[in-house]
C-alpha positions as CSV (number, residue, x, y, z in Angstrom):
1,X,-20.7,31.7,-46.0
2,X,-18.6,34.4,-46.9
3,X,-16.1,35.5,-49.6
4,X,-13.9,38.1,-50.7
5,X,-11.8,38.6,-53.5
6,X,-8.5,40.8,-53.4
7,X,-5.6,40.9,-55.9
8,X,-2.6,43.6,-56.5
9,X,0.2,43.8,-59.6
10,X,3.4,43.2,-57.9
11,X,6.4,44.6,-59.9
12,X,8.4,40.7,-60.8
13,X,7.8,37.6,-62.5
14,X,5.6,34.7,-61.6
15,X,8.7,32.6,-60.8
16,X,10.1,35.7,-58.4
17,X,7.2,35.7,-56.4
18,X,5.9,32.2,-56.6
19,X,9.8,31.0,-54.8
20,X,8.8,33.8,-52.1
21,X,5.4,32.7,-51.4
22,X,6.0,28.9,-51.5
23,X,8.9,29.2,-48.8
24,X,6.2,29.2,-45.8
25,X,8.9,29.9,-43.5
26,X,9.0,33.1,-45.0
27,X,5.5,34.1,-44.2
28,X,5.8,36.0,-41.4
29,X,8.3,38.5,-43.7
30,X,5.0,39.5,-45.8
31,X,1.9,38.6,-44.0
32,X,1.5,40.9,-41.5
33,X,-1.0,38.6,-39.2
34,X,1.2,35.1,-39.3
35,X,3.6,35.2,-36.2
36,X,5.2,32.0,-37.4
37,X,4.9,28.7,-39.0
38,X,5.6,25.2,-38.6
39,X,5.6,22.7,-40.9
40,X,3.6,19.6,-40.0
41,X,4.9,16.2,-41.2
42,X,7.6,15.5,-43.4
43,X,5.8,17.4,-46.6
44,X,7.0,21.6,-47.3
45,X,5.1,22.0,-50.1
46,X,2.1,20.4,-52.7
47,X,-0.8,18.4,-52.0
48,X,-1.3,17.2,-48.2
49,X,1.3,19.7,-47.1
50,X,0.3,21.0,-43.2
51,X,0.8,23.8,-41.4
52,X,0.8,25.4,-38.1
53,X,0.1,29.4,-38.1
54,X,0.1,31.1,-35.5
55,X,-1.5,34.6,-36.3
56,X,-2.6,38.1,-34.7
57,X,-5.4,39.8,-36.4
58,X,-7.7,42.0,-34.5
59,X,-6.3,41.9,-31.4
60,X,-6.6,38.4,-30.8
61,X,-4.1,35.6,-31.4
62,X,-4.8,32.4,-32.9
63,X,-3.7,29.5,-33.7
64,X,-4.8,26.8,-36.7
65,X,-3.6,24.1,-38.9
66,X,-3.7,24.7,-42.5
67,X,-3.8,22.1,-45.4
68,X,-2.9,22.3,-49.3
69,X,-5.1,21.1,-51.2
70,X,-4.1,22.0,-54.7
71,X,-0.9,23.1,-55.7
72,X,-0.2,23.6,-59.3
73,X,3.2,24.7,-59.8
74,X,3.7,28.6,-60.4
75,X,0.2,29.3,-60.8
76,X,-2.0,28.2,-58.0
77,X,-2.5,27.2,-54.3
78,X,-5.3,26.1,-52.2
79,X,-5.0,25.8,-48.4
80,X,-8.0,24.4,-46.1
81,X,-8.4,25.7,-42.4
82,X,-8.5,21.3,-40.9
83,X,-11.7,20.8,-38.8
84,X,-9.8,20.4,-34.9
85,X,-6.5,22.0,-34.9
86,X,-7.0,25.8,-33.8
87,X,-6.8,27.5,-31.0
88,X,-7.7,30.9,-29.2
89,X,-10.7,33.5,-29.1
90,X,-12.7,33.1,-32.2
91,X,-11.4,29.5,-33.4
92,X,-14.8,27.8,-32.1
93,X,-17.1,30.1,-33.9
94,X,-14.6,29.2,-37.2
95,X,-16.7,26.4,-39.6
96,X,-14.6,26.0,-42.6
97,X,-12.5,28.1,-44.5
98,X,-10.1,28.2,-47.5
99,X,-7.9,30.4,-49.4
100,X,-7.4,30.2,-53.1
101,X,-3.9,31.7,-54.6
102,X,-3.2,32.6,-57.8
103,X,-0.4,33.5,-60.0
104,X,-1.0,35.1,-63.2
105,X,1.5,36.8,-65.2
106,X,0.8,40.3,-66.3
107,X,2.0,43.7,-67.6
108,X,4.5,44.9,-65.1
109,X,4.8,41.5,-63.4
110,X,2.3,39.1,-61.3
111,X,-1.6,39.8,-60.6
112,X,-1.6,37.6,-57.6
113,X,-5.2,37.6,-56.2
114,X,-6.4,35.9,-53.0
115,X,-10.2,34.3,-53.1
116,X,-11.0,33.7,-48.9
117,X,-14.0,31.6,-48.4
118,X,-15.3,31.4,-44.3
119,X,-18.0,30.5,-42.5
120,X,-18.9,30.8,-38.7
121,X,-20.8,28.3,-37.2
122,X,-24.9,28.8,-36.5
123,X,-26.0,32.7,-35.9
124,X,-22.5,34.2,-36.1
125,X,-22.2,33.3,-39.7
126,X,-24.1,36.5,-39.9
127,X,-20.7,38.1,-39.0
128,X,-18.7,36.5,-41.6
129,X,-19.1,38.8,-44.8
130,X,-18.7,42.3,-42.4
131,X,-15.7,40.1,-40.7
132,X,-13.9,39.7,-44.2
133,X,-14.9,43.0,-45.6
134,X,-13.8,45.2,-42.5
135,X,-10.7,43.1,-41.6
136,X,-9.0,40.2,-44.2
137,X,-9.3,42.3,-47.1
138,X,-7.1,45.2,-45.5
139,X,-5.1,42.6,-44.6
140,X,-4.6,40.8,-47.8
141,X,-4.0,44.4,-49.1
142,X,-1.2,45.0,-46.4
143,X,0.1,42.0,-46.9
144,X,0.4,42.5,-50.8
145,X,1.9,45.8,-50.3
146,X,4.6,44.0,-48.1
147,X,5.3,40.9,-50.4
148,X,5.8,43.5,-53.3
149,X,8.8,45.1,-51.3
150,X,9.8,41.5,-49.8
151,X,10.3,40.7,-54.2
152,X,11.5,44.1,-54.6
153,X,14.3,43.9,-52.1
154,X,15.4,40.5,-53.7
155,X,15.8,41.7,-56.9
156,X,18.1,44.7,-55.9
């Protein structure tokens, strides 16, 4: 199993950029991998919430089903990749794998940080910690970069 760790100061309040990131039709705005999203069931947001991503990230597209599995209102998510529902290249080497994200108010606005935990099935998992190093921590960074004008722009 692998994990990284990635968090950035972005220049508003908790409540600025909590309302941005809990829209998930607005994650394709920020996220620079997420092509679009659709909601699964009647739920948008907490616990048992599902969604469909479909994402670009290396080249390759994908598609999988995510699930919340905590929510905490204004202060922290947690979405689980569900065992069945992706699609594309690399989604049968995928074993499990969940995002942690949390708000945290701050000097000069929100330290919003991103804790990915994967693992690849049998041998590859080898491949996981290089994977999230070389590729989902630039992209978390990218993507934080791109929420901070998203929040930026909102506020002007």
């Amino acid at each position: 199993m692998g994990r990284i760790q990635v968090s950035a100061i972005l220049p508003a309040p908790v409540t600025e950029v909590w309302n941005v990131c809990k829209d998930v039709d607005r994650t394709p705005e920020w996220y620079p991998a997420v092509q679009s999203v659709r909601v699964v069931g009647d739920r948008r947001e907490g616990v048992g919430a599902e969604y469909d991503f479909t994402a670009r990230n290396v080249g390759r597209t994908v598609t999988y089903r995510v699930r919340v599995t905590d929510w905490q209102e204004g202060l922290r998510v947690r979405q689980e990749v569900v065992p069945g529902h992706r699609s594309g290249l690399w989604s049968g080497l995928l074993e499990s794998m969940t995002v942690v994200w949390e708000y945290t108010p701050t000097e000069g606005g929100t330290r919003l940080t991103a804790v990915q935990e994967m693992k690849l099935k049998g041998p590859a998992d080898l491949l996981t910690q290089p994977w999230l190093w070389l590729f989902d921590r630039q992209l978390y960074r990218r993507a934080f970069r791109r929420l901070a004008d998203v929040v930026r722009t909102e506020r002007n």
